[in-house]
N, C-alpha and C positions, 0 to 999 in steps of 0.2 A: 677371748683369751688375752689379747695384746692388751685390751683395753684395762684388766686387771695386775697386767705387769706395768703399763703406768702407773696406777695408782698404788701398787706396792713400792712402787720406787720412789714415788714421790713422798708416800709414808715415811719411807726409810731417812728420806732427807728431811722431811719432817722433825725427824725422831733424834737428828747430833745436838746433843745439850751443848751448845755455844758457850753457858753462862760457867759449865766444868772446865769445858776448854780453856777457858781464858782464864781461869780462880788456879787453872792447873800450872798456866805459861806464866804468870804472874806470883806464883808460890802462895797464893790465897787459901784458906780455908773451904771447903766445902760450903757454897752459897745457902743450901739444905739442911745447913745446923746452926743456921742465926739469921736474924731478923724477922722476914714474914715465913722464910723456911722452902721458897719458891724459886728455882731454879732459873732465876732472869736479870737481865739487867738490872732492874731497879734495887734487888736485892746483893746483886753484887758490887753496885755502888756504893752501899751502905760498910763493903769493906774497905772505904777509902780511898781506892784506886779507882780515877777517874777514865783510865787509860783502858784500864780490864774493863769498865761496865761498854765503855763506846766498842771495845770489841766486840763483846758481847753482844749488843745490841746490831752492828754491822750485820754479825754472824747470822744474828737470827735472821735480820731481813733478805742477806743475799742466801738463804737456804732458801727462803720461799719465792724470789727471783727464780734463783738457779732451776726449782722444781718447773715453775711456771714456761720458762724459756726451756728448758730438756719439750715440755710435753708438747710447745707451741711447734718447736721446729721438727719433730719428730711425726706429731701426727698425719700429717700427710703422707709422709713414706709410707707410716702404717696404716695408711684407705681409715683414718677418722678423721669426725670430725671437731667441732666445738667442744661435745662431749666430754672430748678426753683431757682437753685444758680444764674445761670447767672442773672434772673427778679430779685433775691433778692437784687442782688449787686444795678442793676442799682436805684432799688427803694430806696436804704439806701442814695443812690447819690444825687437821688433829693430830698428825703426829705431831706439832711444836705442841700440843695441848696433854695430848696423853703417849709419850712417848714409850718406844717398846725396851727402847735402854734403859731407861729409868722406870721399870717395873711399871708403865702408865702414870705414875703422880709426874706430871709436868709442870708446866709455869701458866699465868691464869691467862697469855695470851694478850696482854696489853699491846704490846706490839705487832703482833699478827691483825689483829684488829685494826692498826691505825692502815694496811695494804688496800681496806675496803673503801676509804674514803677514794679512790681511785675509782670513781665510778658515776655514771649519765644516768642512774636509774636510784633517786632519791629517797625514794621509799625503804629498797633495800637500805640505804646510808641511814636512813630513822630507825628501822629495827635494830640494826649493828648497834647504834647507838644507844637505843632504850637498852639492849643485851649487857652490853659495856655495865650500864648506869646499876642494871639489878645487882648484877655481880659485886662491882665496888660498893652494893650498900649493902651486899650479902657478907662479905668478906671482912670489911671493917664494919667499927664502930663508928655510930653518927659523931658529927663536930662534935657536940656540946659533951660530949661522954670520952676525954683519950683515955688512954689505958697507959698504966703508969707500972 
């Protein structure tokens, strides 16, 4: 049961759209009604405000600190072990991914992804990567073809 209320908590923080927070402190437009339509830094730099995207971008990474550090220091008290860092991670992952405040449509995770190069086990860092690489050919259009 503990091990579930990690992983809900860590969803939850997952789940703060940073890229609103900061379009909201900044008097930006909704990140979600212009550019790629993706609730993240990259798209809120596109409003100009270099000040709002680097918040943005903070935000997202110390939510998935802050999740990762709550579950590291905690699970001992609560008799787990690795387990429950490892469920925290991946929950902070989807909820930046498919967050429950924003109806599930999230951000594609570009920055979530860059927390996995942090890691001695290579192979995972190759799949992260191949993962990364589908998406952005999934997402856009190839070089020779921009969209105008």
């Amino acid at each position: 049961m503990t091990l579930l209320a990690f992983i809900l908590v860590a969803y939850l923080i997952g789940s703060i759209p940073f890229a609103l927070i900061a379009s909201w402190i900044f008097r930006l437009p909704d990140p979600r009604t212009y550019g790629s339509k993706n609730p993240g830094a990259t798209n809120v730099l596109r409003s100009g405000k270099k000040s709002a995207a680097v918040l943005t971008l903070i935000g997202d990474a110390g939510k998935g600190w802050l999740a990762i550090a709550l579950a590291q220091s905690q699970a001992a008290a609560w008799h787990l072990g690795d387990e429950a860092v490892a469920a925290a991670a991946l929950a902070v992952f989807l909820g930046h991914i498919f967050p429950v405040f924003l109806r599930f449509q999230g951000t594609s995770s570009t920055g979530s992804r860059a927390q996995s190069y942090d890691t001695d086990d290579y192979s995972k860092l190759g799949a992260v990567q191949h993962i990364g690489w589908q998406q952005r050919r999934i997402d856009f259009q190839p070089f020779p073809f921009p969209s105008y």
